[in-house]
N, C-alpha and C positions, 0 to 999 in steps of 0.2 A: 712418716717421712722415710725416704729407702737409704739408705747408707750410701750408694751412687748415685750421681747426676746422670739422668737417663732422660731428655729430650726428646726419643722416641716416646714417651711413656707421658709426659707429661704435655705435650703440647697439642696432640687430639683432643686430650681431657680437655682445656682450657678452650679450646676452637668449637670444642661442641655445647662446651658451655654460656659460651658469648652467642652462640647464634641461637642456641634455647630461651635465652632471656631477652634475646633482644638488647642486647647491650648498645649497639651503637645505632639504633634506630633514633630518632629525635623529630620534636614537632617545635614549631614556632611558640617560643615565649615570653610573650612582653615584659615580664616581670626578671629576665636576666638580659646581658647583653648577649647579643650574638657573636660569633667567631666562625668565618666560614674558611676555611685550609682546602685547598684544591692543587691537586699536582695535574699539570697536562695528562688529557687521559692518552692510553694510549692506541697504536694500530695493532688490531690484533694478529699477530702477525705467528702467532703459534705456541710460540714458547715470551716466556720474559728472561730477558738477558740481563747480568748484574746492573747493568745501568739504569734499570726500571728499578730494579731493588734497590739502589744507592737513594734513589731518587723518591720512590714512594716511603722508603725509611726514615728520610728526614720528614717529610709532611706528616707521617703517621706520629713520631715523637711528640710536633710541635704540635699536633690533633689531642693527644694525651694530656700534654702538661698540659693544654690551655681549658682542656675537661674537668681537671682535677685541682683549675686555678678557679673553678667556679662559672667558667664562659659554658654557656651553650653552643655546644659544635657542631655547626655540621662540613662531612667530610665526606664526599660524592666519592664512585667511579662507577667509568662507563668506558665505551669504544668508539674512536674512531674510525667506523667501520667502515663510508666507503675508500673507492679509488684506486689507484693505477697497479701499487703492489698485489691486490687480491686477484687481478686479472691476470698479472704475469705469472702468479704463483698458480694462479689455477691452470694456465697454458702450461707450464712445466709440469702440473702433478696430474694432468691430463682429469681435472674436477672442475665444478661450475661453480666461481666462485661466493655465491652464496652458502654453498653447501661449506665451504673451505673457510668461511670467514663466519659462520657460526659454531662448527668444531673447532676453530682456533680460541672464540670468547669464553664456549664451555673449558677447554682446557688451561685457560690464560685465566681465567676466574678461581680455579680451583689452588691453580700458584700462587694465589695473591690471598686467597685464604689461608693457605698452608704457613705462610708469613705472618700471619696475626695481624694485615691491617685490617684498624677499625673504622671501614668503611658500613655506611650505613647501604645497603645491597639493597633497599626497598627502592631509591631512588636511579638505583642501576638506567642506564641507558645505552642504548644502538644506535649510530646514526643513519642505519641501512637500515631503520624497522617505517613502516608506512606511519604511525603514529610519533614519529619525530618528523621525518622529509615533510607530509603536510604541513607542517606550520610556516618552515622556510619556504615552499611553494606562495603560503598564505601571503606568505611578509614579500618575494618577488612581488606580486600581485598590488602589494600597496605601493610598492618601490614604482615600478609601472606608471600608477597612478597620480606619484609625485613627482615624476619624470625624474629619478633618480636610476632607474636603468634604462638603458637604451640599447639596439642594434646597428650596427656599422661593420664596415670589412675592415679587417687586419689580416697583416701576415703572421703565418704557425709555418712552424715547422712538420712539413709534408714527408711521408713516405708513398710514393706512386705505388711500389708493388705492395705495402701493407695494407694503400689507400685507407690511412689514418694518421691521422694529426698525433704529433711524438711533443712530448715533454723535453724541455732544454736536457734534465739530467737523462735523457733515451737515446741523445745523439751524442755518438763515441769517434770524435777524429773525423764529423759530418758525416757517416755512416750511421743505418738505423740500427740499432743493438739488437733488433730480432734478425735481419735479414741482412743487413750486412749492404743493404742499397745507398744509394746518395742521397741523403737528407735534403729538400730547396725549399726555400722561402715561398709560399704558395698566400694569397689573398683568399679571406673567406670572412664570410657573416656572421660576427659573431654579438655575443650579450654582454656588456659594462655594465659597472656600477660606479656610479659618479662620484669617485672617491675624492677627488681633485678638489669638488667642492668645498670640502673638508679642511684642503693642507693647509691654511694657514691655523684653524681652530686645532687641528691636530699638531703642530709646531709650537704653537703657543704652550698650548696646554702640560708639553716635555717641559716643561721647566714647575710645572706643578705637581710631577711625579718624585717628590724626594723620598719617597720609600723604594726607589729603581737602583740599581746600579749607574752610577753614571757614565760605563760605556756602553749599554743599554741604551741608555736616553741618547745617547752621542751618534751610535749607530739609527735610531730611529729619524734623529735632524736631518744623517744627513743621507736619508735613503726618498727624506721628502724633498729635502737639498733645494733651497729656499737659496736664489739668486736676487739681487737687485743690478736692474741695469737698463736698459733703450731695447726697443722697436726701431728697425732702420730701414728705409726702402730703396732698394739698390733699382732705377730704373733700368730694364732691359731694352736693350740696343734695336732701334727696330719696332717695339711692339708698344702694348697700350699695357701691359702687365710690368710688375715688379719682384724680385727678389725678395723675400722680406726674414729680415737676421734680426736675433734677437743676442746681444752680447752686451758683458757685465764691463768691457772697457771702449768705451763709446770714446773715451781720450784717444783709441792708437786708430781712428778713423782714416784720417788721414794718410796711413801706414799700409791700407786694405788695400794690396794690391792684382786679390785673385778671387775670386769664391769657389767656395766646396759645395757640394750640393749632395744627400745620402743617397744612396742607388733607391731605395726606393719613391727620393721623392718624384710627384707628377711631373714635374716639370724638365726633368731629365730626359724623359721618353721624347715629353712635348717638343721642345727646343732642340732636340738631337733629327729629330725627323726630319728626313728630305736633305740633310748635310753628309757632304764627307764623312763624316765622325761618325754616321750612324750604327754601320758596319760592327765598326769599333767600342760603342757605348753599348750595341745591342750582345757583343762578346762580353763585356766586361759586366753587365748586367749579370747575364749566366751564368758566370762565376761566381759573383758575390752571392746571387740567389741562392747554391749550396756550402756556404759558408756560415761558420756559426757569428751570427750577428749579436752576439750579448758583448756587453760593454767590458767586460772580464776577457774572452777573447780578442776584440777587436786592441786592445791594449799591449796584446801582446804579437799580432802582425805586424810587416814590416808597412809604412804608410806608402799607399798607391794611388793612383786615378788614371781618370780620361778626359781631355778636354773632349765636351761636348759640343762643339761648333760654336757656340752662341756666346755672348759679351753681355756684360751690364756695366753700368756709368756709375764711378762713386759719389752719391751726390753730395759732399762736399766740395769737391774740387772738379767733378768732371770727368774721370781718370775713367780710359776704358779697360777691365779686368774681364779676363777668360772664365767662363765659368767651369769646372770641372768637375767629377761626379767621381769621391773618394772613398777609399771603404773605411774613414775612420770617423766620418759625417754620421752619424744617428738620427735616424726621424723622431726617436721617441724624446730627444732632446732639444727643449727651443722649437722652432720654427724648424729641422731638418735643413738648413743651410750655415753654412759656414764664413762669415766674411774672415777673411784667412791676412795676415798681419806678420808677415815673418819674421820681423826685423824683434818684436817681440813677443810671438809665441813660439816656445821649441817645435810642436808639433809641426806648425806652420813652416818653422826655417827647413828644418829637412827637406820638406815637402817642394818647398821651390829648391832647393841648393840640386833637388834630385832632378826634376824637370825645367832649371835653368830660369828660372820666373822671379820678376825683379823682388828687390827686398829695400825697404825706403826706410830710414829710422825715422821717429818721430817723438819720443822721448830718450832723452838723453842723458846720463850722470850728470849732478849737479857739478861737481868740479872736473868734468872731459869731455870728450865727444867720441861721437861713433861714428867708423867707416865702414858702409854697406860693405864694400869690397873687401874686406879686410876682416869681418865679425864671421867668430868660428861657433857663436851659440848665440842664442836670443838675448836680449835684454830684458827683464819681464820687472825691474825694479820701479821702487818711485824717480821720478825725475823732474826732469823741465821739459816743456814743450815745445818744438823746434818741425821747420817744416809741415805748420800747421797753420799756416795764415795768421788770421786775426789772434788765431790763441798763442803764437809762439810766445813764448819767456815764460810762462804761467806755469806753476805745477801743477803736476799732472792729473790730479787729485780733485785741483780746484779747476780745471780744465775739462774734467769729467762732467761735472753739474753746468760748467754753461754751455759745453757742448749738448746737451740735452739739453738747455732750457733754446739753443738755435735752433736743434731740429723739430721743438713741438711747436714754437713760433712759427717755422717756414714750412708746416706741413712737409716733414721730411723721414718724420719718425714721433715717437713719443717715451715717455719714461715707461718702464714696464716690470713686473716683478715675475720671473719664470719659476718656477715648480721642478724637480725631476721627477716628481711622483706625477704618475699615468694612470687613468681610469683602468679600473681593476676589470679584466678581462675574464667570467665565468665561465665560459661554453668551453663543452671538452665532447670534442667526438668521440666517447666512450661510452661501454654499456654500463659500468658498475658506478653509477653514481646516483643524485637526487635527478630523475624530468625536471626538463625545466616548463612551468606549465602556462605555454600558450601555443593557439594553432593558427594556421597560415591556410586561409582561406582568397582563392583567386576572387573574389567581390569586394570583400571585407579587407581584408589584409590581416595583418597582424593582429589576434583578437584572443585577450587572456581570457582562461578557463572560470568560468563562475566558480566563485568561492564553494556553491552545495554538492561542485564536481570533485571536490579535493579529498583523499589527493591521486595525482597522476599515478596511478600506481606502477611500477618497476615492473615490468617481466619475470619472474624467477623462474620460470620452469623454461627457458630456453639457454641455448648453449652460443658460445661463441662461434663466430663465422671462424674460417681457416684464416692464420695471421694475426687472431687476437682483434679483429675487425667488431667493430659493435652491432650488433642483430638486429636495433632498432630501426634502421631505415629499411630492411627488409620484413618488419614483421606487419605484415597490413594490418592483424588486429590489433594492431598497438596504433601503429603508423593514421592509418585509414579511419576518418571520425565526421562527426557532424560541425557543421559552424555554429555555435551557441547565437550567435548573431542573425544570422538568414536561412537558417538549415541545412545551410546547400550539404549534403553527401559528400560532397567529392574533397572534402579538408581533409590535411593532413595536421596530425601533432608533432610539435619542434621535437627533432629524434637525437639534439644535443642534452646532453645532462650537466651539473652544474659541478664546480671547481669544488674540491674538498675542503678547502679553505673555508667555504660558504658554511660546511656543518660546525667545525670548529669555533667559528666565531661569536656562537651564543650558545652553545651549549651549557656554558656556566649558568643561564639562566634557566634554561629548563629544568636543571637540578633540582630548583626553588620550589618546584610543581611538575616532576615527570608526570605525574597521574591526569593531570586538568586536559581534560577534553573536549574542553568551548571556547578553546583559545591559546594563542600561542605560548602563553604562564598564566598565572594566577598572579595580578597585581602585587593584590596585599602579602603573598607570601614572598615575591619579587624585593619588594620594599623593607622586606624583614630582614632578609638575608643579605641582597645585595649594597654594593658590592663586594667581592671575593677581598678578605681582608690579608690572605695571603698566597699567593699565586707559586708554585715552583715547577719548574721545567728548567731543559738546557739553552744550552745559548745559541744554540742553531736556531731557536725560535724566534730569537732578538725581534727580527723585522717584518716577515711575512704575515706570521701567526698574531702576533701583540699589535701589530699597526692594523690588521684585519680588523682583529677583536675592537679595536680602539674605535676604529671608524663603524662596525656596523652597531655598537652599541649607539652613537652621536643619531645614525638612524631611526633606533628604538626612540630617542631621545626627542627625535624632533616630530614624529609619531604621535608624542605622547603615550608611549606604552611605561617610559623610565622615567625616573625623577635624577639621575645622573649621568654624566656623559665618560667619565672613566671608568671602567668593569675594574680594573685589580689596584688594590691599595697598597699594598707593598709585591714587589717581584722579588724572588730569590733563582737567580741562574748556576744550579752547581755545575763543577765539573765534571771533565770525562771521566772516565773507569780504563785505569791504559795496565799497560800489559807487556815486559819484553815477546819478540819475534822471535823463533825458534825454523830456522830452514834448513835443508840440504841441498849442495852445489849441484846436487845431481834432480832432485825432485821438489825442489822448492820450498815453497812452507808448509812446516810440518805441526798438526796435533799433539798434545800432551803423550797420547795414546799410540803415537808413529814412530816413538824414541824411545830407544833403550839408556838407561844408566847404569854406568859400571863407576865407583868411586866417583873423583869429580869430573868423571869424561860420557857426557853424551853423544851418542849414535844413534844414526838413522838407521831402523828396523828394515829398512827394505832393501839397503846398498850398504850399511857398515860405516859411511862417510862421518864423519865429528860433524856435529851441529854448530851452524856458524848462530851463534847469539848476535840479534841485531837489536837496532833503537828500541826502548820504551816508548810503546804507541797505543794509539786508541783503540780499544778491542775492536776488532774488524773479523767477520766469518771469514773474509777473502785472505785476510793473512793469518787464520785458523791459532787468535792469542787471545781465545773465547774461554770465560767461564762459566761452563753450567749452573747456576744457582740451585738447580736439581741435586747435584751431585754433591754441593755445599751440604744442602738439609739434610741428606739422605746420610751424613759422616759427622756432621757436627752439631747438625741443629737448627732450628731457624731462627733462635737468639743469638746462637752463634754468630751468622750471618749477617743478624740485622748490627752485632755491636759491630763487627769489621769494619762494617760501609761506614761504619760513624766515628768508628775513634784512628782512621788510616788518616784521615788527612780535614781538615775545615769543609765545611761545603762546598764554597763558592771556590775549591782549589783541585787540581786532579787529583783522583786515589791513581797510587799507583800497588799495583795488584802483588800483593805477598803471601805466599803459604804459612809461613813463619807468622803472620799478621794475624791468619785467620785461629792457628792453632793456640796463639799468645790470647787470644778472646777466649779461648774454649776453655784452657787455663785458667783465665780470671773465673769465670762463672764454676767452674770446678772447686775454687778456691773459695770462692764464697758460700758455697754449697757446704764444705766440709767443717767449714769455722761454725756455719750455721748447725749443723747437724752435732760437732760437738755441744756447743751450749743448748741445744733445742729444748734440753730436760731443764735448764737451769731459769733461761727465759721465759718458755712459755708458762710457768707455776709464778708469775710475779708480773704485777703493774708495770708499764713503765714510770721511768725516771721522771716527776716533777713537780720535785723540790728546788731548794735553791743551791747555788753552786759553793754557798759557804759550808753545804752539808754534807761534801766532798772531800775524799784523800787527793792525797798528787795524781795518783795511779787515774782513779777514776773520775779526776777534777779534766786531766788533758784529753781524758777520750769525750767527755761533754763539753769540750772547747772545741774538739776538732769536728765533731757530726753538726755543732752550729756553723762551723767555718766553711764547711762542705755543703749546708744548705746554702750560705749565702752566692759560695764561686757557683755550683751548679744554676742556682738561680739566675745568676748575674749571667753565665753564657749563655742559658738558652733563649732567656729573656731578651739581653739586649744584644746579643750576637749571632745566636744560632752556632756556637762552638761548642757541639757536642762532643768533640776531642778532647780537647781542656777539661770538659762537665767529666765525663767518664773519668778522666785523672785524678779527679779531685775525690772522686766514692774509692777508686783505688789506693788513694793515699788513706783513707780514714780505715777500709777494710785491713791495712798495713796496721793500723793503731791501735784496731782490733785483736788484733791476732798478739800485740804484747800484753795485752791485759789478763793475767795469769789468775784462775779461779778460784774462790775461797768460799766460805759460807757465809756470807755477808750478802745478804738480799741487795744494800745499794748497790753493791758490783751489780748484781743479778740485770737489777731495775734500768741500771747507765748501758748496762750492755743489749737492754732489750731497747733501750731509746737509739741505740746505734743500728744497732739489726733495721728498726722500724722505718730509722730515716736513711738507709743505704738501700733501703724495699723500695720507699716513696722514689727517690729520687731516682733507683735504674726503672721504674716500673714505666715510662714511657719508653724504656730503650729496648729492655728483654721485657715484652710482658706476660711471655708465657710462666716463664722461669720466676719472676716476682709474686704473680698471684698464688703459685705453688706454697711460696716461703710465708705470705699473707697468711694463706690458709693456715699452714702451720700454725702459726701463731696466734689461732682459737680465732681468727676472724670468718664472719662468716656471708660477707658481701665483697665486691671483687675490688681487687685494690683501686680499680680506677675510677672509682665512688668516694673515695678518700679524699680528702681535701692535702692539696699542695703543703708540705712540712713549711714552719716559719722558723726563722732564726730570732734569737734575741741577740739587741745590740751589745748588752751587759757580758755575755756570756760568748763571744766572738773572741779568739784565741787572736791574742795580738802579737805573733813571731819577732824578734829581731834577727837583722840579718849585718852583718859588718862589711861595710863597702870599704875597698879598698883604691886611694885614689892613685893613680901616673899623673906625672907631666912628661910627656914625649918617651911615654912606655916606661919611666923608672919610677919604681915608689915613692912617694913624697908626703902621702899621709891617709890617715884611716877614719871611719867615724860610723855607729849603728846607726838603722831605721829601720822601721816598721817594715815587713816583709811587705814585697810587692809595692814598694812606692815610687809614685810617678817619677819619670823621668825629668821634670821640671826640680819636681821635689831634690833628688840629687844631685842635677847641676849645681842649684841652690845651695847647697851644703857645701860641698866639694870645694866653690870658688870663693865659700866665707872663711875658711881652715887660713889661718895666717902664714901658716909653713907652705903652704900648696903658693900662697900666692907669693913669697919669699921667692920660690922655683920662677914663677911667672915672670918675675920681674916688670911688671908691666908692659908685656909683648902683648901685641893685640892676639885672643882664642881665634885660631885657622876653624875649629870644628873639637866637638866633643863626643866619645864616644863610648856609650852604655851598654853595660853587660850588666843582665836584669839581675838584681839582688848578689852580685857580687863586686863592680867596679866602675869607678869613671875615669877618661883616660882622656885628659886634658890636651890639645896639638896644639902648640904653639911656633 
């Protein structure tokens, strides 16, 4: 052992030694239970940025301890290879992005090994390799089959001069972010997947995820956003058609005194045609067409329209309303029409207060009334029903359910439950993604590729058109094919590829089985592992990625490929890795490396200007408050690095980025190093400690109360919290306990000190484990620590602290009392309010609130 901590020196050794043995390779085995630990893999996108490291650090921990608690682990990585960033980034570095997006996994590979996780690398995967895309090809094909996908037109956001369909996140202020053109709403044929089918099994089933976060779950409700409420059909004036509104307060009917209708519904164009108004709807169309139409923007425009010439009847009462065609009406909501209520919805009152369009109350406070003319915002509360015929007096509530049970009676309308969640849109006019595989034959039609064709294989060896344009519709030998169906020559292959989303959402299974090549997994290995019993990623993934995941596993499910319809058993969402802002007035945001420091005053290296320090914010390259995790290893370590990520802050809480932090780490493990290296002669010539604790001085009686005390906190966090801040504090506190136990020639010392070494190894060795196996070694072992079985505590032998609470009533002292260190906050109350003096203060005032400060006081407010 070398007299310095040298992490250069020590952490090759251990990395070549885990991948010479095969350390974290693992096969299915029935005879232990499984534990499968999965971090979102990621995009390879070059480098990994600390937030991969925060992130893959924790799952690598919880991968160790659950190894060394006897579970069989497995613990996947792989890549999200394809999709939109590899194309922009090959357009900028003037490369094709495959060539870019397999140099980025060789080098994003080699980071993740330099880190010590123990990923088993046999089961590695690509989702850009032809031996992954064939099987989602496969699973399209059955999807097909079940009428679970289908083609239709929808509008994408169009770039005419890139002529290519742009991502929401591509359009900048309705301009294309490559070209700088005007973004419009353009109609095109694209491929679903019948998620909709799903929403209510997927609704339901958020309430049987209690290993989630519950603003997780909360966000997933309400992105499926499950309405109850009528079907209404507003006959139009004139014709043999109707209106037809789908709205959750079918009570303020009576109140409907206009419709909205979204610019793109049909019937806008229809009923505008050959009117005055056409002129006018066909402007106003053109406008909204390059406007960004997501529900996040249109929230923040001011509300507009057109009356479109045309009228419809409310059929309650008869009433004739203008229809108009508004840019805050959404088709992907309801039916795309609006019957609009002003008197009680905000939206609505502006809306007429702006183009002068009446406003009718219809529900009223129970103890006032309301004057149309006189109301300067909506009423949207409960009330009585008023100006509603038959139903006035009624609450509004109970006015709601027979209003519905009149309109499905008189064929007027019906009860109905709306969805916000919309069939899942696949098709992306791009070249770097999965074919999607069927061809389009002028006989046939639409005709999927026989299964012994698969799979579609991707082009690699062509380059992008000018503009980042996809190749495929000009490449005929791609393009240009036979109809498996009638032969004909002259078919073409669908030259759309599929949404990234689509590789992400079963990738967890193929881990189960990368290697199986007659199928889309391997059952029984499917059935062993799955599902993922611990899922972590961030929280930008809440909704997209986990509600994908959710629904295309219900797919495998009704398939028969699964025996479950939830893929992840517990979610953990950490948080960001943020960073203060460093800029100059004169050149904006500046690099670590762009600034000079003179004592406490930094300057800009390129103007002299003082660095204006701004918010603590989420590392962003754009406002350059990035940290290389390269640069970390290359100065500290990669134990270093992995304890930082772990002991800055809780998981599921932001790190906020400290040098002081990282150094304060570097230090710990320094310090453990040198305690170890002095006793190294005295430890390694002697058993550990175990005997019983009656065979103990004082000296060496507290440090064998304190290494069981520290097994039980470490245990207790990682187990039941996943607080490896606290876990790290508590090896910290006993390493403290260590360092008083002053040496003599007495073997029990020797023996209590090697049981302390042994159990401060166990318990960091999922945190630092390069650093641990080193000290293991030492210590005449000669298999790797993380073969070791998880240290136990005995109950006998658990250090019971007292700690002396001191109680206020309204902040002054009024009485004292010990407890057991660390006892609940019930426990305290309880005490504090039995003290006869405390309650002498009291006087029998009724307690306002009580208020605890952990292991030092309760402060009674009365």
């Amino acid at each position: 052992m070398d007299e310095r901590y040298d992490p250069k020196r020590i952490e090759p050794k251990w990395q070549a030694y885990w991948e010479k043995t095969n350390l974290f390779s693992v096969e299915e085995d029935p005879d232990k239970e499984k534990y499968y630990l999965l971090e979102m893999f990621p995009y390879p996108s070059g480098k990994i940025h600390i937030g991969h490291v925060r992130n893959y650090t924790i799952g690598d921990v919880v991968a160790r301890y659950k190894r060394m608690r006897g579970f069989n682990v497995l613990h996947p990585m792989g890549w999200d290879a394809f999709g939109m960033p590899a194309e922009n980034a090959a357009i900028a570095n003037k490369t094709h992005p495959a060539k870019w997006t397999y140099d980025n996994i060789d080098t994003m590979r080699s980071q993740l090994k330099r880190l010590g996780f123990s990923y088993d690398w046999d089961r590695e995967i690509a989702t850009c390799r032809p031996e992954y895309y064939k099987w989602e090809q496969w699973l399209f094909l059955r999807m097909i089959e079940k009428d679970m996908a289908y083609r239709k037109e929808s509008y994408v956001n169009w770039c005419e001069k890139c002529a290519t369909v742009l991502a929401n996140e591509q359009v900048e202020a309705g301009l294309c972010w490559r070209c700088g053109d005007v973004v419009r709403q353009k109609k095109l044929r694209q491929w679903f997947f019948r998620i909709t089918d799903y929403a209510e099994d997927l609704l339901s089933y958020c309430d049987e995820l209690s290993g989630w976060p519950a603003k997780v779950i909360t966000m997933q409700k309400n992105w499926i956003g499950k309405s109850i409420g009528a079907q209404i059909q507003f006959p139009i004036e004139g014709g043999k058609d109707a209106v037809k509104v789908f709205t959750t307060r079918q009570d303020t009917v009576f109140g409907a005194t206009f419709m909205c209708l979204a610019p793109e519904h049909p019937l806008v164009t229809e009923l505008s045609s050959g009117t005055d108004q056409a002129r006018q709807v066909s402007e106003f169309l053109e406008r909204m067409a390059t406007q960004d139409r997501s529900l996040k923007a249109i929230e923040s425009y001011e509300k507009e329209g057109v009356f479109i010439g045309a009228w419809c009847l409310n059929p309650m009462n008869g009433r004739r309303m203008p229809i108009y065609t508004a840019n805050f009406a959404l088709m992907e909501y309801g039916t795309g029409a609006v019957m609009s209520v002003p008197a009680h919805d905000q939206r609505d009152f502006d809306f007429a207060k702006k183009y002068g369009l009446d406003i009718i109350v219809v529900v009223k406070p129970p103890d006032a009334s309301l004057d149309a003319e006189t109301m300067t915002e909506a009423f949207s509360e409960d009330g009585v029903m008023v100006n509603s015929g038959q139903f006035n007096g009624l609450q509004n509530r109970k006015a709601r359910e027979e209003i519905a049970d009149y309109l499905e009676e008189n064929g007027l309308g019906k009860r109905t439950i709306n969805y916000r969640l919309r069939d899942w849109g696949i098709s992306r006019q791009r070249y770097w993604g999965a074919p999607i595989p069927v061809i389009h034959c002028e006989s046939c039609g639409i005709v999927p590729v026989p299964d012994e064709d698969l799979p579609v294989l991707l082009p690699e060896g062509v380059d992008l058109l000018e503009g980042g344009k996809s190749p495929l519709k000009e490449l005929e030998d791609f393009k240009k094919t036979r109809c498996p169906k009638c032969n004909n020559p002259k078919a073409r292959r669908e030259t759309d590829t599929m949404d990234t989303f689509v590789e992400s959402s079963w990738y967890f299974e193929r881990y189960c089985s990368p290697n199986f090549d007659t199928g889309i997994f391997n059952k029984k290995q499917v059935d062993y592992w799955m599902p993922v019993d611990q899922y972590i990623g961030g929280v930008e993934h809440a909704i997209l990625h986990l509600l994908y995941s959710r629904y295309y596993t219900r797919v495998l499910y009704d398939l028969g490929l699964v025996k479950y319809k939830e893929p992840f058993t517990r979610l953990l969402t950490q948080g960001m890795v943020c960073k203060e802002t460093l800029s100059c007035p004169k050149h904006g945001f500046l690099k670590s490396e762009e600034i000079e420091v003179s004592g406490d005053i930094r300057r800009c290296m390129e103007c002299g200007a003082e660095v204006v320090v701004g918010r603590v914010e989420k590392m962003s390259k754009s406002k350059h408050n990035v940290v290389d995790p390269n640069v970390l290893m290359e100065r500290y370590g990669s134990d270093t690095t992995r304890l930082f990520c772990l002991f800055a802050a809780p998981p599921e809480r932001d790190l906020e980025w400290n040098e002081q932090g990282v150094e304060g780490g570097h230090r710990f493990l320094n310090r453990v190093w040198r305690l170890f290296y002095n006793w190294k002669d005295a430890v390694t010539n002697v058993e550990t400690f175990a005997g019983s604790s009656n065979d103990l001085d004082e000296n060496t009686l507290k440090l064998y109360r304190k290494a069981h005390s520290t097994i039980y906190k470490v245990t207790t966090d990682i187990e039941e919290r996943f607080h490896f801040n606290t876990a790290i504090s508590a090896v910290m506190e006993l390493i403290n306990e260590m360092y008083g136990v002053e040496k003599d020639d007495s073997d029990t010392t020797a023996q209590v000190m090697r049981f302390g070494f042994e159990t401060a190894v166990l318990l960091l060795a999922p945190i630092v484990p390069h650093f641990t196996e080193e000290l293991w070694e030492t210590l005449g072992y000669t298999q790797s620590v993380l073969l070791e079985d998880w240290p136990s505590y005995r109950d006998d032998a658990l250090a019971k602290d007292e700690v002396l609470i001191v109680v206020q009533v309204n902040g002054k002292l009024r009485g004292k009392f010990n407890v057991p260190a660390d006892s609940e906050d019930d426990v305290l109350k309880e005490k504090a309010l039995e003290d006869d003096r405390v309650q002498k203060f009291i006087d029998g005032k009724p307690v306002k609130k009580m208020i605890i400060v952990k292991n030092k006081l309760v402060n009674i407010v009365v």
